[in-house]
C-alpha positions in Angstrom: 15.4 51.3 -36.3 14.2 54.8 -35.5 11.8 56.5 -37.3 11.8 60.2 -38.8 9.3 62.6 -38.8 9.2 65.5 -40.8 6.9 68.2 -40.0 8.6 70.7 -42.8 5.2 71.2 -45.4 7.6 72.2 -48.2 10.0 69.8 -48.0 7.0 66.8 -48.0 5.7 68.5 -50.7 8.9 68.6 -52.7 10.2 64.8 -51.8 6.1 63.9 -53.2 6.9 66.1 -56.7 10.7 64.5 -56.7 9.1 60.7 -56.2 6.5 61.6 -59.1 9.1 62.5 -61.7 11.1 59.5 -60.8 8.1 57.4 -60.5 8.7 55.6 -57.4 7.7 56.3 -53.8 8.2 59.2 -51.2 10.1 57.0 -49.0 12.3 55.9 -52.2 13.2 59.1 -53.8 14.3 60.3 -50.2 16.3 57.2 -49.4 17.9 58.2 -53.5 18.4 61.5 -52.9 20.1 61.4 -50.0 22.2 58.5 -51.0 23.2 60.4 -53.9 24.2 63.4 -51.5 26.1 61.5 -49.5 28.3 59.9 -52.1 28.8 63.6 -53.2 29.9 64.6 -49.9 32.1 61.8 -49.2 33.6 62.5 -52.8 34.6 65.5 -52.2 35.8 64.9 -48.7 38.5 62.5 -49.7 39.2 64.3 -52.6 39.7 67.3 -50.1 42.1 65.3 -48.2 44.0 63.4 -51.2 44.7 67.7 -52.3 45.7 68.8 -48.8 48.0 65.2 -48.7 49.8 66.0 -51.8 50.3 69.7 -51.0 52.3 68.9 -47.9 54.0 66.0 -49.8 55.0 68.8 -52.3 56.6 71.0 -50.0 58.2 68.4 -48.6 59.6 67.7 -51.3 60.4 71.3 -52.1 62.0 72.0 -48.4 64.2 68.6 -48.8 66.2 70.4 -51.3 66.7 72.8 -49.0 69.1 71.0 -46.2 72.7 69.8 -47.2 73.0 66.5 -47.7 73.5 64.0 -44.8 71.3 65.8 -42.9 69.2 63.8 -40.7 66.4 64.7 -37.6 69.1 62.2 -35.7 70.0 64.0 -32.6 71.1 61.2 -30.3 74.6 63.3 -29.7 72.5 65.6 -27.7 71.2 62.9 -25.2 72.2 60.2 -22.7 71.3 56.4 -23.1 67.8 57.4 -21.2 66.5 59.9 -23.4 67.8 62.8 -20.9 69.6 66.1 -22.1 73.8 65.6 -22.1 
């Protein structure tokens, strides 16, 4: 496993102060604090693409209304057995 080294004086200083309040180590209130982030993150990545899935599955919905009915994306009339235009 690699190691990281953090040569940032504030943010040592900080992850010390967060590991005091929690009472626990340096190494542990990082590993927390960034498993917390990342579980926010992810969160709010899915819950991006769950919006952005049912807005297109709304106008779908929406534009289906739109074309008469019988109405298919069929177009095999327009080509030969082979896939090439008639």
């Amino acid at each position: 496993m690699g190691q990281l080294n953090i040569k940032d004086a504030a943010l040592i200083a900080e992850a010390r102060e967060l590991a005091a309040l929690i009472g626990t180590t340096t190494t542990e209130a990082i590993r927390q604090a960034v498993h917390e982030r990342l579980a926010r993150e992810t969160l709010a990545r899915d819950d991006h693409r769950r919006r952005r899935y049912e807005a297109i599955m709304e106008i779908s919905d929406r534009t289906a209304k739109l074309f008469p009915p019988g109405t298919s994306s069929d177009h095999s009339d327009l080509y030969d057995e082979i896939g090439l235009p008639k």
